[in-house]
C-alpha positions in Angstrom: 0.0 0.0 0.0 1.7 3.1 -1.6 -0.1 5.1 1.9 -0.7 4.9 4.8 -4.2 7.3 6.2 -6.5 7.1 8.6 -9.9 8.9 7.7 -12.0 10.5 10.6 -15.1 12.1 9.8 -18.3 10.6 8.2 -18.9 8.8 4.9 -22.0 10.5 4.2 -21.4 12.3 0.4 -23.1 15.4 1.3 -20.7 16.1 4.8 -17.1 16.8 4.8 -14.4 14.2 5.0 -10.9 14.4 6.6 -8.4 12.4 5.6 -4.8 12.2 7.5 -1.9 11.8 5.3 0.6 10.4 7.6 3.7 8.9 5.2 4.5 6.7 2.5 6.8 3.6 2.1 8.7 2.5 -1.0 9.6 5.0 -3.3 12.0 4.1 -5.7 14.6 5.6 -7.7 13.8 5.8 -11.6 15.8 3.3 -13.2 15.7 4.6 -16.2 17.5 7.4 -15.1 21.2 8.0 -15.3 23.2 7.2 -12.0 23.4 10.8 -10.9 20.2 11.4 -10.8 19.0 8.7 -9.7 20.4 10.3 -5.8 18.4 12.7 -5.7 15.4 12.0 -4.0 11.9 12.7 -5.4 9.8 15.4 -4.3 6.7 13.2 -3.6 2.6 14.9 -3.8 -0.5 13.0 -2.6 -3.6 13.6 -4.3 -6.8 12.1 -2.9 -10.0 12.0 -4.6 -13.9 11.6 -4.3 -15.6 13.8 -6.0 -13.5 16.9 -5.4 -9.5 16.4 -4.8 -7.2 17.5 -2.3 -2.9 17.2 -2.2 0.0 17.3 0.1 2.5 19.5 0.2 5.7 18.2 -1.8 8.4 16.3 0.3 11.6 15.7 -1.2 12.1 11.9 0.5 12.2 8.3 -0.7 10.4 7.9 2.5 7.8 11.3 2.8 6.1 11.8 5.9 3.7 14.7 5.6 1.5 14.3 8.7 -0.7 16.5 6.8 -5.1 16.9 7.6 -6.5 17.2 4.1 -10.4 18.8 3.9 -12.6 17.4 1.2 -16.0 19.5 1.5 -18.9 17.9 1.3 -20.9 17.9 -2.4 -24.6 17.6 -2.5 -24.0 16.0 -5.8 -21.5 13.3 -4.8 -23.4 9.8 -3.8 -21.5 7.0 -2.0 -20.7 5.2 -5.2 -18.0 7.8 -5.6 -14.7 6.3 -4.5 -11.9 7.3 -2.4 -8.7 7.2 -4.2 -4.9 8.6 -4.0 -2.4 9.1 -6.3 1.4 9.3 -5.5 3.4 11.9 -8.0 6.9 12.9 -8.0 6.4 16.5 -8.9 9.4 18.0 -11.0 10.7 21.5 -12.1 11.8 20.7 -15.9 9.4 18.2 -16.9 6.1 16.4 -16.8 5.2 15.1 -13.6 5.8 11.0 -12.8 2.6 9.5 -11.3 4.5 7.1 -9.1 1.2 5.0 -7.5 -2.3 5.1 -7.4 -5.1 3.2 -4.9 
């Protein structure tokens, strides 16, 4: 599991959720990168999304820890078919972003 959260508030799709973004495990280094870059650690995002999104700040670790609350209002349009899902991104400066995991 690319991260580890622990959601407090209610599932209803109309009320707000908050979701805690405590860390993730397992980022690798892009092997198809030369050696010297390869150092360099990523500078990791978390989106999350149901219905509406909400991210991280970026954490340059192979081993983030955000300890972050992220606030996803409520939507009187959502329903509870809409899933809860996160995607891992190395964000970078020069080029497109890498989506590094998704759940």
């Amino acid at each position: 599991e690319w991260v580890r959260q622990c959601a407090a508030g209610t599932a209803s799709p109309s009320l707000p959720l908050t979701i805690f973004m405590e860390r993730a495990d397992g980022i690798m280094r892009d092997a198809d990168q030369p050696s010297w870059l390869t150092n360099n650690a990523p500078d990791v995002m978390v989106k999350v999304f149901v219905g509406v999104e909400a991210w991280t700040s970026n954490v340059s670790a192979f081993t983030p820890v955000w300890n972050e609350r992220l606030y996803l209002p409520g939507l009187p349009g959502r329903d509870d078919r809409d899933e809860l899902r996160f995607e891992v991104w190395d964000i970078d400066r020069t080029s497109p972003n890498d989506l590094l995991g998704n759940g």
